[in-house]
N, CA, C and O atoms as a GROMACS GRO file, in nm:
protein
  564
    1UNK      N    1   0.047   0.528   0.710
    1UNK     CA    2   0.012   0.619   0.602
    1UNK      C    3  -0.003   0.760   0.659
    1UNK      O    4  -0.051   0.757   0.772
    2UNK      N    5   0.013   0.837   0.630
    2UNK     CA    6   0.011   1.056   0.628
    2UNK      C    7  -0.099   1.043   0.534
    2UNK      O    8  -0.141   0.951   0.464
    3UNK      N    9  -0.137   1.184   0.555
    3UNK     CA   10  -0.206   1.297   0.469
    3UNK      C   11  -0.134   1.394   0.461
    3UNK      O   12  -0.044   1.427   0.538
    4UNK      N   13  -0.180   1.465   0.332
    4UNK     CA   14  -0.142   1.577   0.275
    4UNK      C   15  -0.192   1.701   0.245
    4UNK      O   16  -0.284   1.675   0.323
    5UNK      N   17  -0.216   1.799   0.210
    5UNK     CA   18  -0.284   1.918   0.124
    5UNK      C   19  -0.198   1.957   0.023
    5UNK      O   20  -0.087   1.994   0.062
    6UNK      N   21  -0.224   1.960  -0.128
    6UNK     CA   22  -0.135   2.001  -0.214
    6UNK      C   23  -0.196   2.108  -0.247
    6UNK      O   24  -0.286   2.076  -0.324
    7UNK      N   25  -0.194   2.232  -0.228
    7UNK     CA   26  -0.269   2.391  -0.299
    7UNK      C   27  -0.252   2.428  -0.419
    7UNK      O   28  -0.184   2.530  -0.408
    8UNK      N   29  -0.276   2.406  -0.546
    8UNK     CA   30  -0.242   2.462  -0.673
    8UNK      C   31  -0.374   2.584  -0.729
    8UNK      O   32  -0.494   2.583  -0.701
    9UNK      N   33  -0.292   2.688  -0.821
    9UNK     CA   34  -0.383   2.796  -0.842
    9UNK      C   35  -0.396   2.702  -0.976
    9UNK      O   36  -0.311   2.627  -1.024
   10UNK      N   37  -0.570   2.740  -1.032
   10UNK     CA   38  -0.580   2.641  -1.125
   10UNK      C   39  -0.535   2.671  -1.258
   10UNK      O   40  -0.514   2.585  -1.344
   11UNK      N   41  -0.512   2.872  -1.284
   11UNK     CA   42  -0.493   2.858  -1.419
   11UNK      C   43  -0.286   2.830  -1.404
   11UNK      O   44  -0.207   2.867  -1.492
   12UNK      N   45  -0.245   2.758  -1.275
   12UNK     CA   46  -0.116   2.732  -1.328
   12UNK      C   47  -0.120   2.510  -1.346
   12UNK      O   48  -0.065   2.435  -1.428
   13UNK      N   49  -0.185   2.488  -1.260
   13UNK     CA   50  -0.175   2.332  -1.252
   13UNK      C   51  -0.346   2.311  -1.202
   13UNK      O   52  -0.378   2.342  -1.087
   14UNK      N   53  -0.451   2.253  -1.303
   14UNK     CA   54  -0.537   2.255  -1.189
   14UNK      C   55  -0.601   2.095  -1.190
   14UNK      O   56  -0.551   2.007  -1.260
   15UNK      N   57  -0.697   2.076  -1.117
   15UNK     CA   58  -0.714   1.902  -1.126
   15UNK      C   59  -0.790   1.843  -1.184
   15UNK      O   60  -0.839   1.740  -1.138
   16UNK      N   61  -0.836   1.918  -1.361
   16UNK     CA   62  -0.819   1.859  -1.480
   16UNK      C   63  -0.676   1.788  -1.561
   16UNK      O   64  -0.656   1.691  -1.635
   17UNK      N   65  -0.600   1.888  -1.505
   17UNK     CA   66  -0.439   1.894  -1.533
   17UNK      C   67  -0.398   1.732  -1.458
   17UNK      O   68  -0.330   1.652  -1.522
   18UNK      N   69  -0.430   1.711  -1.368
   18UNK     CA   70  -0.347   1.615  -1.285
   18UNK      C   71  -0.414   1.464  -1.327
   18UNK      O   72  -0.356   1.356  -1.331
   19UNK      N   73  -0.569   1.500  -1.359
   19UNK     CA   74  -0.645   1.398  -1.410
   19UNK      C   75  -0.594   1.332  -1.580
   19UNK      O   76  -0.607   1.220  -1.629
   20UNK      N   77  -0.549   1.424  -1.620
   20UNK     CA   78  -0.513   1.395  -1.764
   20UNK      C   79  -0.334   1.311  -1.773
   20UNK      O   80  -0.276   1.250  -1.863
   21UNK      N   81  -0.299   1.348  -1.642
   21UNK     CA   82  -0.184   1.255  -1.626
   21UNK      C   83  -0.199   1.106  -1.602
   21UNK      O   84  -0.106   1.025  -1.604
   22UNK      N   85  -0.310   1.084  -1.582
   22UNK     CA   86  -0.339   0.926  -1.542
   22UNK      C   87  -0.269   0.847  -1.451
   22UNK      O   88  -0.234   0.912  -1.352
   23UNK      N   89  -0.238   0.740  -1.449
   23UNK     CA   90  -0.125   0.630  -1.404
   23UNK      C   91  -0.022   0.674  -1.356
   23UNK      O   92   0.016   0.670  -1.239
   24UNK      N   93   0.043   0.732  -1.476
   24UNK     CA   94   0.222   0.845  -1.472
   24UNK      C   95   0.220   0.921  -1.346
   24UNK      O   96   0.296   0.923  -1.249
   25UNK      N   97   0.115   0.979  -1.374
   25UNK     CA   98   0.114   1.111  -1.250
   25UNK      C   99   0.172   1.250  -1.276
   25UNK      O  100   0.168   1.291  -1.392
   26UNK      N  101   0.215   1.310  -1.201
   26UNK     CA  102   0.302   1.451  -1.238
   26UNK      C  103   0.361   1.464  -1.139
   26UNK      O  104   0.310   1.441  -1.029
   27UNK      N  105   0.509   1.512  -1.160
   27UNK     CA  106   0.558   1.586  -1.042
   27UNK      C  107   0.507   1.728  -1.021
   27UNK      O  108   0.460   1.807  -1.103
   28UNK      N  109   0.535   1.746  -0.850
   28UNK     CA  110   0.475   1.849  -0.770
   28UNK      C  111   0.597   1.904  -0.779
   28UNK      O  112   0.694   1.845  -0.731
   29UNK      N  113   0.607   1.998  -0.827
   29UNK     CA  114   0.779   2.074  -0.859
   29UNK      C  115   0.713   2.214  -0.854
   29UNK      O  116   0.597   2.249  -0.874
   30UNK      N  117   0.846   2.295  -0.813
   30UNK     CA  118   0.809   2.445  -0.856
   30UNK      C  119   0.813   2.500  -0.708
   30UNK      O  120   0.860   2.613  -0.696
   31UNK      N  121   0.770   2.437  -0.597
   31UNK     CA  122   0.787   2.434  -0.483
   31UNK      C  123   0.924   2.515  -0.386
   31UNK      O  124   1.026   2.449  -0.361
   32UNK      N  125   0.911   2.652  -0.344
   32UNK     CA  126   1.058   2.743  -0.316
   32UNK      C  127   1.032   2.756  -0.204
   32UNK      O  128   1.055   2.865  -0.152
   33UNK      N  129   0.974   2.646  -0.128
   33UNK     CA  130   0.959   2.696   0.029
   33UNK      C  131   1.013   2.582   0.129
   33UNK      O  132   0.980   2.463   0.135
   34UNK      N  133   1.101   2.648   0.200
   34UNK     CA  134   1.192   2.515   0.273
   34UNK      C  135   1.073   2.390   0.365
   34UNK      O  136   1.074   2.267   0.364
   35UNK      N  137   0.993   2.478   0.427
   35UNK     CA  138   0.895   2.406   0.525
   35UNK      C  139   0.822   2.301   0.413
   35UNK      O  140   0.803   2.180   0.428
   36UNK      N  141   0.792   2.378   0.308
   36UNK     CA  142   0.729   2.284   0.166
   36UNK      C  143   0.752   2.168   0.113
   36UNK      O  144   0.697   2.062   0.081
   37UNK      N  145   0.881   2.239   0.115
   37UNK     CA  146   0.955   2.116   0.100
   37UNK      C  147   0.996   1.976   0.180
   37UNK      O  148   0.984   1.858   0.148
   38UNK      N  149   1.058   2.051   0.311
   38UNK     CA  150   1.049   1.955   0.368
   38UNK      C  151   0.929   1.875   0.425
   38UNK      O  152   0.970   1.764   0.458
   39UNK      N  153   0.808   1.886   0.446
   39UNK     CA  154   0.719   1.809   0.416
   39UNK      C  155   0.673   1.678   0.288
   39UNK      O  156   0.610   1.572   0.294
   40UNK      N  157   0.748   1.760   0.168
   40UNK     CA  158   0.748   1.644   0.098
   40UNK      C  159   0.805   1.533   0.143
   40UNK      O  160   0.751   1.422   0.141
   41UNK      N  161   0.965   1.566   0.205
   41UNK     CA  162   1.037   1.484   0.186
   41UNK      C  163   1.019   1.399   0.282
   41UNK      O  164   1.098   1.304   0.286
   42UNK      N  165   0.922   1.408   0.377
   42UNK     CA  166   0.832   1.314   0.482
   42UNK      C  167   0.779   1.204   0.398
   42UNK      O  168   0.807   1.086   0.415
   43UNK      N  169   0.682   1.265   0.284
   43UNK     CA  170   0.580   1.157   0.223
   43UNK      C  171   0.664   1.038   0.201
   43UNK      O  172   0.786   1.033   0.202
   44UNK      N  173   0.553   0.916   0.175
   44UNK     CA  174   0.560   0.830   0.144
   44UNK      C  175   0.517   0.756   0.032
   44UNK      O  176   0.400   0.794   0.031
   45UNK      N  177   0.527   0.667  -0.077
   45UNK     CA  178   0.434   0.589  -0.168
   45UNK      C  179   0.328   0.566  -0.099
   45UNK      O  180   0.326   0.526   0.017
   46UNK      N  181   0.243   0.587  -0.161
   46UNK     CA  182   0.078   0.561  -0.079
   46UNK      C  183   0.028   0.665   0.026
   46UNK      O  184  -0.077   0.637   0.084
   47UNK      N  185   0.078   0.758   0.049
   47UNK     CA  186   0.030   0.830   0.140
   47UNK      C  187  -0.087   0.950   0.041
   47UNK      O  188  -0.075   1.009  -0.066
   48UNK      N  189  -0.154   0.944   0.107
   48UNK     CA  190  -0.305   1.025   0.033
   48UNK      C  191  -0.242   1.176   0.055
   48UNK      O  192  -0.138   1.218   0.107
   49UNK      N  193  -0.382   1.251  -0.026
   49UNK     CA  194  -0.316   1.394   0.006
   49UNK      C  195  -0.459   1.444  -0.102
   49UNK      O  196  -0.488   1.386  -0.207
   50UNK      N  197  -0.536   1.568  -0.044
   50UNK     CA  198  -0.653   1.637  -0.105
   50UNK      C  199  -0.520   1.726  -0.235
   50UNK      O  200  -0.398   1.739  -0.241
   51UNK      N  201  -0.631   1.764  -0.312
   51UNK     CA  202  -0.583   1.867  -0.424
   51UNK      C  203  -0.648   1.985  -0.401
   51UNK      O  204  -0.742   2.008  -0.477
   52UNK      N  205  -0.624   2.064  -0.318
   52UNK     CA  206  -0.712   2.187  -0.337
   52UNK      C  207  -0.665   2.334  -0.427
   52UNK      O  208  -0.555   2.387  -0.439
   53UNK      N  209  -0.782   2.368  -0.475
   53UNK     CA  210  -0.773   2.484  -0.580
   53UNK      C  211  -0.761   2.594  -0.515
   53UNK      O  212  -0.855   2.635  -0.447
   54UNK      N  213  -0.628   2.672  -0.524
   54UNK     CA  214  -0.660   2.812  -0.428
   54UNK      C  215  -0.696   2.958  -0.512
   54UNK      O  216  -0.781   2.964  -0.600
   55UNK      N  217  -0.640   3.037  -0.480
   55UNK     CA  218  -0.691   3.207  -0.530
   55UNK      C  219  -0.826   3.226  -0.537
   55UNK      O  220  -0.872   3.297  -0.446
   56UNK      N  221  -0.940   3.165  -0.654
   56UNK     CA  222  -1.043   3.233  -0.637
   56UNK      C  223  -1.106   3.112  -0.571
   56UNK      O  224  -1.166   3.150  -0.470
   57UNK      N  225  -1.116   2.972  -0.589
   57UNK     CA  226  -1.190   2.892  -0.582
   57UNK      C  227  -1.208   2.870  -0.425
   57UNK      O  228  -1.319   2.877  -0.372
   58UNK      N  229  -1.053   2.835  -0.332
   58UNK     CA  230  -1.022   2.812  -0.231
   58UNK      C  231  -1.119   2.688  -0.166
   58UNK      O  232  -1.203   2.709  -0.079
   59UNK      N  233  -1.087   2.535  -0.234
   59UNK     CA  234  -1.172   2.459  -0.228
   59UNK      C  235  -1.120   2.338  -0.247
   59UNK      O  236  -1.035   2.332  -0.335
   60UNK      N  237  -1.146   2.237  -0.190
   60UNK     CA  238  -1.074   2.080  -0.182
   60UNK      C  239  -1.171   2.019  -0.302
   60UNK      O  240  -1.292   2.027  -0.281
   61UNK      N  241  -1.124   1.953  -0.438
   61UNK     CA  242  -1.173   1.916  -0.505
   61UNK      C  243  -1.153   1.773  -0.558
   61UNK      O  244  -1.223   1.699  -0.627
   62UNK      N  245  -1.034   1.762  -0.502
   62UNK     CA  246  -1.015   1.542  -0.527
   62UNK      C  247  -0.873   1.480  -0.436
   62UNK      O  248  -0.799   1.551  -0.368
   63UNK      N  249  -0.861   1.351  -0.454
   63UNK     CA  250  -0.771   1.326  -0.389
   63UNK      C  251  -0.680   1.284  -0.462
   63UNK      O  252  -0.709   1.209  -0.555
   64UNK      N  253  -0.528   1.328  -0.434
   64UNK     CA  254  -0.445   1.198  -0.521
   64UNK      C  255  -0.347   1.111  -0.400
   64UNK      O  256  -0.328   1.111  -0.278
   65UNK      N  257  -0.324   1.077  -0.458
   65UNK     CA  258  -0.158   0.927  -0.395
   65UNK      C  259  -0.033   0.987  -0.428
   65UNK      O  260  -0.032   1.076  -0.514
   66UNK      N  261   0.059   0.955  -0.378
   66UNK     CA  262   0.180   0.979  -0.356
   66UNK      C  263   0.247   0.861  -0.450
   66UNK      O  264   0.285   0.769  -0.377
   67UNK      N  265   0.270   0.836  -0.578
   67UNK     CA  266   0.355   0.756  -0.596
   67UNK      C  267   0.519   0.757  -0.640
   67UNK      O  268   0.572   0.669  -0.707
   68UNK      N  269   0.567   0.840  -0.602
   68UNK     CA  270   0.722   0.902  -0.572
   68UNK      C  271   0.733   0.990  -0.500
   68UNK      O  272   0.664   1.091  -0.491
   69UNK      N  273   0.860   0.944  -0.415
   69UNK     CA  274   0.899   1.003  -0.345
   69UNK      C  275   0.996   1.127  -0.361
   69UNK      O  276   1.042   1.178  -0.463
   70UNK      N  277   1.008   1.154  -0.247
   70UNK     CA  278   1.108   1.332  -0.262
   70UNK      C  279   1.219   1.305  -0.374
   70UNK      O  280   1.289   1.213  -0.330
   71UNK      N  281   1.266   1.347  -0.500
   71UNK     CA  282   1.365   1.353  -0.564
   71UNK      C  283   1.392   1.501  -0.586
   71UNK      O  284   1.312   1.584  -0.543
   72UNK      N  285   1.532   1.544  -0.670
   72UNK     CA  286   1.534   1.706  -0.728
   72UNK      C  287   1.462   1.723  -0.837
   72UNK      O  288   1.440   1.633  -0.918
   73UNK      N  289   1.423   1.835  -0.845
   73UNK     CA  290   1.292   1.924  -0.881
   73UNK      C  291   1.393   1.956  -1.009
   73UNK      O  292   1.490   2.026  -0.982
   74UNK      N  293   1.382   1.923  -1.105
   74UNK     CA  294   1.423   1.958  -1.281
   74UNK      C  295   1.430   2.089  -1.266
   74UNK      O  296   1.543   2.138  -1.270
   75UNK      N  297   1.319   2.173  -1.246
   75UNK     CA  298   1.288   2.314  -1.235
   75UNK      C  299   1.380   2.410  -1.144
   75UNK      O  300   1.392   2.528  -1.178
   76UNK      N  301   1.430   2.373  -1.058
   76UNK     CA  302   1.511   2.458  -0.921
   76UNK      C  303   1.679   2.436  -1.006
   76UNK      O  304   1.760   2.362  -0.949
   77UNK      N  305   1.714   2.496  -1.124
   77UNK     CA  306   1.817   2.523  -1.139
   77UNK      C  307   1.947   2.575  -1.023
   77UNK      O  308   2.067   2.587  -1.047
   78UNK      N  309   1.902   2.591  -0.944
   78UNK     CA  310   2.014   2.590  -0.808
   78UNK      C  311   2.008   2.425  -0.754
   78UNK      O  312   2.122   2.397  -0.716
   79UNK      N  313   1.935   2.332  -0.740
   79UNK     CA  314   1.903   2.194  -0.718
   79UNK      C  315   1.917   2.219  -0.566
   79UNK      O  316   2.004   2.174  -0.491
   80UNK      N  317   1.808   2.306  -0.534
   80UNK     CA  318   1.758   2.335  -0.339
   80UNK      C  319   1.672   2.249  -0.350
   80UNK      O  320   1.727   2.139  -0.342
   81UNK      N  321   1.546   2.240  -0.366
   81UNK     CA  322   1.419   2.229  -0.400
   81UNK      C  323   1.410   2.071  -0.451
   81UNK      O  324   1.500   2.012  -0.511
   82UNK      N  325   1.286   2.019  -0.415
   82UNK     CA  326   1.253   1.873  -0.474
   82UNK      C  327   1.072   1.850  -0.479
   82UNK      O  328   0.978   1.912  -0.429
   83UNK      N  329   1.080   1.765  -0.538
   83UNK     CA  330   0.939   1.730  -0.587
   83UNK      C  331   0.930   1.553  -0.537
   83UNK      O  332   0.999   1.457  -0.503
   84UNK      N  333   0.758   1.608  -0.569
   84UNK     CA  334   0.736   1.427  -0.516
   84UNK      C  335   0.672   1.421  -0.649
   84UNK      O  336   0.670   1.513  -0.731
   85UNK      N  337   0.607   1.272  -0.663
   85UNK     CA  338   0.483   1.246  -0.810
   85UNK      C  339   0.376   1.218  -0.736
   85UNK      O  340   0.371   1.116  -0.668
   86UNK      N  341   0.285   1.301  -0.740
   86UNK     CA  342   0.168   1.225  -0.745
   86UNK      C  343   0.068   1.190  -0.859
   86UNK      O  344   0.096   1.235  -0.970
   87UNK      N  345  -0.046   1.116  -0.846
   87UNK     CA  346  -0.145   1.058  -0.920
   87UNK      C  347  -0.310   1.114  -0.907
   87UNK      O  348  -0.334   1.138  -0.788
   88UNK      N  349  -0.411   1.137  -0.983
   88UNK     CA  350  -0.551   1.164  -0.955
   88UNK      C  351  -0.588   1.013  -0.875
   88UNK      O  352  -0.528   0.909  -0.902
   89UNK      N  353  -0.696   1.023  -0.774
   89UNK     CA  354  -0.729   0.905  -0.744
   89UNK      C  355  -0.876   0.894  -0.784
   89UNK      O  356  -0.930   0.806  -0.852
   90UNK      N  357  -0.973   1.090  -0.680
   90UNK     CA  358  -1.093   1.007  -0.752
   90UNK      C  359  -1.114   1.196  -0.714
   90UNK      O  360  -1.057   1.252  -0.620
   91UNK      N  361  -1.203   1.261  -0.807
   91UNK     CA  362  -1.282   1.401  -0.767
   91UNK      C  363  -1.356   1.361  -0.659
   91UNK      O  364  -1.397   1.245  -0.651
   92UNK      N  365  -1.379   1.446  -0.573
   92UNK     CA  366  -1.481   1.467  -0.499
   92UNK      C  367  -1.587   1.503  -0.522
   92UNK      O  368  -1.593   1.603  -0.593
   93UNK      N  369  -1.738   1.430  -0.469
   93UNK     CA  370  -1.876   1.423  -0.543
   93UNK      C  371  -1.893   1.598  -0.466
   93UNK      O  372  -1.980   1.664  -0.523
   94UNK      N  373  -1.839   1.652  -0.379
   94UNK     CA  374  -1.907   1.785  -0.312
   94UNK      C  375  -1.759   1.831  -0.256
   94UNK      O  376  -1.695   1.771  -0.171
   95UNK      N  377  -1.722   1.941  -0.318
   95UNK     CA  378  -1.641   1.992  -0.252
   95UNK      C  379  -1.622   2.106  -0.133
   95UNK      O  380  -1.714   2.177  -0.091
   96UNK      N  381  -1.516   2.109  -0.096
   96UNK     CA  382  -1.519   2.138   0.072
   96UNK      C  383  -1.442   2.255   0.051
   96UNK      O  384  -1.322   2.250   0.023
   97UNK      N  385  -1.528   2.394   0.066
   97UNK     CA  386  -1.484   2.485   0.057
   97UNK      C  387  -1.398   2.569   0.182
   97UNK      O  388  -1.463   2.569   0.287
   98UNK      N  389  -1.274   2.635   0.190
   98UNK     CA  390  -1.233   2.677   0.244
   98UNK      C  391  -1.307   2.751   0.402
   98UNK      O  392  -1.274   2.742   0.520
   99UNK      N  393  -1.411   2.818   0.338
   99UNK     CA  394  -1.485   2.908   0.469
   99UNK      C  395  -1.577   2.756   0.545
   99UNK      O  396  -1.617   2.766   0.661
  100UNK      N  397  -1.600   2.635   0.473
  100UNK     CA  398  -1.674   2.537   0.584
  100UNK      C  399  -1.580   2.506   0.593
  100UNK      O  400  -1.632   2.396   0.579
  101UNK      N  401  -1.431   2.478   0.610
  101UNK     CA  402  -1.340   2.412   0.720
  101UNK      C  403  -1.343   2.483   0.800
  101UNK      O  404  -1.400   2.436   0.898
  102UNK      N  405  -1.297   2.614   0.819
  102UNK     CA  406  -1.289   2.757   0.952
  102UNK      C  407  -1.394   2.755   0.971
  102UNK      O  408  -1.394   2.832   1.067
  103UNK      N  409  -1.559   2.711   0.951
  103UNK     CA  410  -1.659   2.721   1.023
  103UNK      C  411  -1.656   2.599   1.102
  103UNK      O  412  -1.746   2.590   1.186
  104UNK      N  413  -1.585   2.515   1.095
  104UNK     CA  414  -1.588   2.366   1.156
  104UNK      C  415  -1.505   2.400   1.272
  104UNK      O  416  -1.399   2.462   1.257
  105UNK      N  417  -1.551   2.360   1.394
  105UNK     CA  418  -1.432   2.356   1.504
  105UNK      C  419  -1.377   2.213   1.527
  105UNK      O  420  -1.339   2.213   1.644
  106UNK      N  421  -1.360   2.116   1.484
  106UNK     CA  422  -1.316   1.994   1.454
  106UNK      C  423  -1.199   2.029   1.373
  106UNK      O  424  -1.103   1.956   1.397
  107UNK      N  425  -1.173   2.154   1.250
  107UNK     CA  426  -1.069   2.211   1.214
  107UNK      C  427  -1.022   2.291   1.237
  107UNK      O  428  -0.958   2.363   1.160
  108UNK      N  429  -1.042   2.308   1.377
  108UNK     CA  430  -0.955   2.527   1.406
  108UNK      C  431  -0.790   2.506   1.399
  108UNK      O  432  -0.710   2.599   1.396
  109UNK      N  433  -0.760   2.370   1.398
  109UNK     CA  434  -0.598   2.404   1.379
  109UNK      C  435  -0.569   2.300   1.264
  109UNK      O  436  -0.463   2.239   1.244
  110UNK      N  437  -0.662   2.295   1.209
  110UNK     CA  438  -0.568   2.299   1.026
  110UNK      C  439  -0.496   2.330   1.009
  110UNK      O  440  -0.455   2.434   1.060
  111UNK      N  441  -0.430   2.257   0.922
  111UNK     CA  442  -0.260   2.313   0.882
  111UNK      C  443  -0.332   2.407   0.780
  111UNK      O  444  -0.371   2.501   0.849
  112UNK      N  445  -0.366   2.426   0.663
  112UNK     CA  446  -0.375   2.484   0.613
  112UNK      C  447  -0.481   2.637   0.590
  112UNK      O  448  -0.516   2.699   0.490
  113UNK      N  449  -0.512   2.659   0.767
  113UNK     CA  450  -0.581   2.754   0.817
  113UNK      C  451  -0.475   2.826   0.899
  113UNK      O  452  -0.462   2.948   0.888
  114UNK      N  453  -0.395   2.749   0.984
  114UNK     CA  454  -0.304   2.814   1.047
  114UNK      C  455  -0.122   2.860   0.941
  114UNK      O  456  -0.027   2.934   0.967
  115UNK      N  457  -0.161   2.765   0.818
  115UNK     CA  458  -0.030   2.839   0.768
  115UNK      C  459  -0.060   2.810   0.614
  115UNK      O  460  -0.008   2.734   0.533
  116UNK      N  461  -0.184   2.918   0.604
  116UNK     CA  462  -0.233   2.918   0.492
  116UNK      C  463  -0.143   2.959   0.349
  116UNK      O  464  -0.203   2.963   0.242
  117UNK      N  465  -0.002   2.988   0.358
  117UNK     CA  466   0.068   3.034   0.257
  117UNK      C  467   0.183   2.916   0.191
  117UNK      O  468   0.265   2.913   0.099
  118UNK      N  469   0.131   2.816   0.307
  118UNK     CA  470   0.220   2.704   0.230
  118UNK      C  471   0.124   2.608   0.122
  118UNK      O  472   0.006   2.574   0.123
  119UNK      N  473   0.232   2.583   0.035
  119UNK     CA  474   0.182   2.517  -0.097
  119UNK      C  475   0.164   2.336  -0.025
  119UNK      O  476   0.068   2.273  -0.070
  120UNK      N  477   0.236   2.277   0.059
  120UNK     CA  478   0.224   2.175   0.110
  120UNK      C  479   0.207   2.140   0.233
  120UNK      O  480   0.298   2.178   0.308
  121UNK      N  481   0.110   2.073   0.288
  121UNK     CA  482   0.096   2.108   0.453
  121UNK      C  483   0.059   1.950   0.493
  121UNK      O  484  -0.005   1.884   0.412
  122UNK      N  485   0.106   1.886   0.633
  122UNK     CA  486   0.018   1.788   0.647
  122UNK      C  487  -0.118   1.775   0.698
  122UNK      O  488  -0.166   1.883   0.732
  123UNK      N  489  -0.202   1.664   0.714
  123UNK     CA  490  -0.298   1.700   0.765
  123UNK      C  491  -0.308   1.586   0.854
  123UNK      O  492  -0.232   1.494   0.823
  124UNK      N  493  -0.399   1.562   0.982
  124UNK     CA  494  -0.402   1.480   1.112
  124UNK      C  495  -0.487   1.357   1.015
  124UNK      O  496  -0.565   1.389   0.926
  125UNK      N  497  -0.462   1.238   1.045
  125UNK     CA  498  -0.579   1.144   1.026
  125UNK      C  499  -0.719   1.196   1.063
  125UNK      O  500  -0.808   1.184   0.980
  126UNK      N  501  -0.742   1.247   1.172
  126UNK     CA  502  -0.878   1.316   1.231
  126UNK      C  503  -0.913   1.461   1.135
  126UNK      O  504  -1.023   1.514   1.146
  127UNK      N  505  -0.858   1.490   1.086
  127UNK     CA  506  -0.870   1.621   1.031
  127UNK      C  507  -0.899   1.495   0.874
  127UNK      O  508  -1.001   1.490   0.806
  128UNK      N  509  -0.825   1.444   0.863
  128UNK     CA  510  -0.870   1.374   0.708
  128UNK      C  511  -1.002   1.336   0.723
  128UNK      O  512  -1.100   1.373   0.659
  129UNK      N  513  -0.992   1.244   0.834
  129UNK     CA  514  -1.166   1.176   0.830
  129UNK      C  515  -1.292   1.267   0.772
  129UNK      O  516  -1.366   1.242   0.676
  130UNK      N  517  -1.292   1.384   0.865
  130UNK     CA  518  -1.384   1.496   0.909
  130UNK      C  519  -1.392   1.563   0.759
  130UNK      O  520  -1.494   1.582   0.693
  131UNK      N  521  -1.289   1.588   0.732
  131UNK     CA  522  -1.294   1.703   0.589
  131UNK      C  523  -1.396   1.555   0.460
  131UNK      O  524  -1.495   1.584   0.393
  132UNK      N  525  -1.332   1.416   0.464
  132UNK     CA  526  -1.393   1.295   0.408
  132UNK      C  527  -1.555   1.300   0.434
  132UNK      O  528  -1.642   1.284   0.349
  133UNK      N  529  -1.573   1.325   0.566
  133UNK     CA  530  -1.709   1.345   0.545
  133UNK      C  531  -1.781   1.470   0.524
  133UNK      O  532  -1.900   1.450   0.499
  134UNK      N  533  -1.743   1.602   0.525
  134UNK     CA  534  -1.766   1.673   0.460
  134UNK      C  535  -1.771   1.685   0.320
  134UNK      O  536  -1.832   1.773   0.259
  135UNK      N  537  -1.696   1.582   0.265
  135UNK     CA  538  -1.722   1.614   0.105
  135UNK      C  539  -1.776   1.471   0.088
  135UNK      O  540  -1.728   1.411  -0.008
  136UNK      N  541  -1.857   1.413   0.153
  136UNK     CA  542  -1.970   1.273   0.167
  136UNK      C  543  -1.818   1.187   0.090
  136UNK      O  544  -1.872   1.099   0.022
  137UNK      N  545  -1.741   1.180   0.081
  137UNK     CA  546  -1.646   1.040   0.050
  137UNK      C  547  -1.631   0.957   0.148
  137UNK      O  548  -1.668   0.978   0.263
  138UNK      N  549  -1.555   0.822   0.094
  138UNK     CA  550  -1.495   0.760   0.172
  138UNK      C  551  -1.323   0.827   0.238
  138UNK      O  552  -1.253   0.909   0.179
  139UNK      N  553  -1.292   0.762   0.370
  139UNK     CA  554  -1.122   0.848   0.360
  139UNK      C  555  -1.034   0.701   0.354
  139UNK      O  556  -0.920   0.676   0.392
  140UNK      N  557  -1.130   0.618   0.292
  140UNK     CA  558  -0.972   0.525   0.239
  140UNK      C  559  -0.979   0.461   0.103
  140UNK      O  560  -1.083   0.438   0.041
  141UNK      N  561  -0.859   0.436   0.066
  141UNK     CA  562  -0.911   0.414  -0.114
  141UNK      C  563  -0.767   0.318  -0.112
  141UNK      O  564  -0.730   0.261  -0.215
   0.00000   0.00000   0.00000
């Protein structure tokens, strides 16, 4: 199994939005960044991945699952670009704000500290655990 970080700004997709998809899930489309992409096309069914809210919030707020894999992105009328589906799994009871990961040295090389402009990043099993107990969850579901 991988981890993930999916970054969405909330007034475009946020994780009321992803919660109201249920079961189905949503594709992660919209995505114009080659590295972005190709990270999707790593994932797997079942591979976890945080939802974090960026611009003002900048904050890990739930987890979802991966249940499709890399296909083309409806949206990328050139058909570069691909999307995965994911699913809500569960909110987080305390979320894990951006400035306590960079205060954590257990995270100084976060993916998503060191290449904070990507929309999709992976993250280490050890980096999952740590951020899991920062937001008091479990890191397996």
């Amino acid at each position: 199994m991988a981890y993930w970080l999916f970054k969405s700004e909330p007034g475009t997709w946020s994780w009321e939005d992803q919660v109201k998809k249920g079961k189905e899930g949503e594709g992660w489309d919209g995505v114009r960044n080659y590295q972005a992409n190709n990270n999707m096309k790593k994932m797997k069914i079942g591979d976890l991945g945080f939802f974090y809210h960026s611009v003002k919030e900048k904050q890990i707020i739930g987890i979802v699952k991966v249940i499709g894999e890399h296909r083309p992105d409806p949206t990328d009328k050139k058909g570069i670009f691909g999307m995965v589906v994911i699913e809500a799994v569960k909110e987080l009871e305390k979320y894990v704000h951006l400035s306590e990961m960079k205060s954590n040295p257990k995270l100084s090389d976060l993916a998503l500290i060191k290449q904070a402009r990507l929309s999709v990043v992976p993250i280490t099993e050890n980096h999952w655990k740590e951020i899991c107990l920062m937001a008091e969850t479990e890191s397996k579901f």
